[in-house]
Each structure stands twice: as C-alpha cells, then as structure tokens.
C-alpha positions, -999 to +999 in steps of 0.1 A: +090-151+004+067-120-008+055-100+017+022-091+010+006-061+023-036-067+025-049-033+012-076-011+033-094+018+017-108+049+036-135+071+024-156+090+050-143+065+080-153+035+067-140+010+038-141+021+001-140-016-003-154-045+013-149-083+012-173-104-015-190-130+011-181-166-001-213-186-018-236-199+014-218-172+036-245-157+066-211-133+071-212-094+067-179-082+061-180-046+082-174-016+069-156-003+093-118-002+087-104-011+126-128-039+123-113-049+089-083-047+100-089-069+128-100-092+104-070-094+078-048-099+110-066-125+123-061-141+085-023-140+096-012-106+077+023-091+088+013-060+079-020-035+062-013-009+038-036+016+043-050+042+021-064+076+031-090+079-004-102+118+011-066+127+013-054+115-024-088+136-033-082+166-015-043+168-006-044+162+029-049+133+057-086+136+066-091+102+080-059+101+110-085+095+138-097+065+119-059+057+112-046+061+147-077+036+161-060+011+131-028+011+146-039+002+181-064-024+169-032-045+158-002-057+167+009-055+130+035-023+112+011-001+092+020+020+063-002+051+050-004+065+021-031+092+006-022+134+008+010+134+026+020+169+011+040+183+042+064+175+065+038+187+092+018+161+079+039+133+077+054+143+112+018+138+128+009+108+107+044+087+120+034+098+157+003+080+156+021+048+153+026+044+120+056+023+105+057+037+071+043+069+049+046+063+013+051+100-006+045+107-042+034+143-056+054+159-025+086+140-035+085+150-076+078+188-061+101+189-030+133+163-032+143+186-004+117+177+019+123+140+020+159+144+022+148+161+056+122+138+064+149+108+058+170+121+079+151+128+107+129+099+106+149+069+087+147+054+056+129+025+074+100+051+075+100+070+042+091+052+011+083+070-024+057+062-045+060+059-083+026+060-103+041+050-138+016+053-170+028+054-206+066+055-193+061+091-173+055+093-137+017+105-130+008+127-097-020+146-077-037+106-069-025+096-109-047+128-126-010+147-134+014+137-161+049+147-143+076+157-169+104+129-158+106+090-155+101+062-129+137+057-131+149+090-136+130+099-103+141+070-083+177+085-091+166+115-078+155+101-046+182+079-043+203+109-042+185+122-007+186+083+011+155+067-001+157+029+000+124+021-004+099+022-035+064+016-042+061+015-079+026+007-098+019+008-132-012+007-149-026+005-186-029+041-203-061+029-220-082+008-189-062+025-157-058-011-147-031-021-129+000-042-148+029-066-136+062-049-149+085-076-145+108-062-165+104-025-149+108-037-120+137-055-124+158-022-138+147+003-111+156-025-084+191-029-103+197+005-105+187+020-078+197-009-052+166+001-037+138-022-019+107-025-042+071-025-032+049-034-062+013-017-057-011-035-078-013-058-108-011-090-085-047-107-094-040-143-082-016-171-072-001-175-113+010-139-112+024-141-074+048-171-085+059-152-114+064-118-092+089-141-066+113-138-094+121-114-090+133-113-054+166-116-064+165-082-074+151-061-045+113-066-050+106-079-017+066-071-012+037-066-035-001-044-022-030-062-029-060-049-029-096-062-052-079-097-057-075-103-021-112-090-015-126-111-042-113-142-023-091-147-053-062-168-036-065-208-032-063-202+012-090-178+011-118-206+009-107-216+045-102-183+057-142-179+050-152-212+058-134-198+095-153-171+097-184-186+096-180-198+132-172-164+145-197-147+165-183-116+158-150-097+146-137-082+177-104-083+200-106-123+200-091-119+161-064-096+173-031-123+173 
C-alpha cells in the first residue's frame, strides 16, 4: 500500500493552497497551515509533506515558526522541504520535530554536506530531491538546468548513504507534473533506494497504476492540487464530515 503524503504549501504563514469546498458546502477551508494540518489528520493521513514556498524563493527556511507549531499540532511524521542550503539550516529544521528534510540544489553543489548530514542524523532523516525536466536534473526551486542526470545523481548520492528519493518530473513545455513509470522503475533498480514520487498523481486511475511499481522501491507518492480538488472517490465523505464540525480545532487531532 502507497503511502501518500497530503501536501501543505507555505507562503507568508498561511496556505499557498486551499481546499475547493464541495457543491452545497457552508465550510471555509482555513488558511492557516496548523489548522490545515489538523484537518488532513483528522482525514486519517500518516504523514504531511510540507513545503516552505518563501524558502524555495529565497534559499532559506523563512516559515520554521509556522513549521515548528505544525509538528506539535499532530501526532503525524513531517517532512520539509523548501531552502534547505546549509547544514545549519537543516540542523535547526530536524530540532523542531521534524521527521524528514528533503535536499535538492544543496546536494548537486555539496555531496559532502549530506554525506555529513547522513551520518550524523540517519538516512531515515535525509532524503534528496530530484527535479527531472527534459532528462537533466533542474535546481534553485526548478529555474536551473544542472549539467548531470536523475540517475547519474542518485549514484552520486548513493555513494554518501542516501536511501531515500523524492523524484518529480514535469513536462518541459506546461511545467506540469508527469508519472514516470518507467523512470521510476530504473532509479529504484539501480540505486536500491526508497522512492518518493512528488507529483503527477491526479486521481485514483493513476494511483493503481503507480502501486506497480512497489515492487521496485516506490513506496509513497506527494499529492498536492488533486487532493485539494477533492479528486479521490473518499473525499465526498470526508466533506460531507465536515459539514457537521463546528470548527477545526484539537477535537480533529487523532
């Protein structure tokens, strides 16, 4: 079975993206991200991925108080990504309570640094993130072109312990986001790494057809719009739920 990680976007403290309310709905999704949080936990998700939108902009965490109140909100692992460009940085993100930081443009730059960071930390906590386009890896939040391959680079970072990978790919001409079956199946056989897909998941057709390949090593998938657009078959009773909630607080937290 997929693990699937429900996808949270900060800008500014608050969501980047909010919940569509179902047709008859009275239900304003917040915009507040510990709230919305609350909320996918209450929907039974193991776990949030959580992106820091100011840090992919600017190359640094700028939303960790908002972060930190996430992780004590719920009982659930949470993994960051968005800006982590120093071990400083990563060190202070984990001590909030994070579970897992994913690392892209500092990994192509500095193999050294999460050779350390793995070391120190685990390779339970360090995953690497592959942003493939046009069979190149793309960096600096996917505005880059780096001069190697997914799979060239997942060598690399097999090299220094990684284990984990969070590979998307998206079309060079819309920037959408694509399901490499195929892709995924070679890194995951060649690395013998565990594979997060990020992306390209846009309902239930294309989650049956990413289970096969769990076989290989892809073990979870981030979902982000689909999941917000009450794209999924159980979503309908999730919102028909909701409608007899007073409010979002502590009563969701499970």
């Amino acid at each position: 079975m997929l693990l699937i990680f429900p996808s949270i976007e900060i800008q500014n403290n608050q969501c980047a993206r909010q919940i569509r309310q179902a047709a008859g709905s009275p239900i304003a999704y917040p915009t507040d991200p510990v709230k919305m949080a609350v909320i996918w936990r209450g929907e039974n998700a193991r776990t949030l991925h959580v992106v820091d939108m100011d840090g992919v902009r600017e190359g640094h965490i700028l939303n960790a108080e908002c972060i930190c109140a996430m992780v004590q909100a719920v009982d659930i692992p949470i993994q960051v990504s968005g800006g982590l460009r120093t071990y400083e940085e990563i060190r202070d993100v984990l001590a909030l309570g994070v579970y897992r930081v994913v690392i892209g443009t500092a990994a192509t730059r500095e193999p050294g640094l999460i050779e350390r960071l793995v070391k120190e930390f685990g390779t339970r906590k360090i995953a690497i993130g592959i942003d493939s386009k046009n069979g190149k890896m793309w960096i600096e939040g996917g505005k880059v072109e780096a001069d190697i391959t997914p799979l060239e680079f997942a060598m690399v970072m097999k090299k220094v312990g990684v284990s984990r990978i969070v590979f998307s790919e998206r079309n060079p001409q819309t920037n959408e986001h694509l399901l490499p079956i195929e892709t995924l199946r070679e890194l995951a056989m060649k690395t013998n790494a565990r594979l997060t897909l990020w992306g390209g998941v846009n309902n239930y057709r294309d989650l049956v057809e990413l289970q096969g390949c769990e076989k290989f090593g892809v073990d979870s998938v981030i979902i982000g719009k689909p999941l917000y657009e009450n794209r999924f078959p159980c979503q309908a009773l999730w919102r028909l739920n909701e409608q007899s909630l007073s409010d979002f607080g502590p009563t969701r937290r499970i």
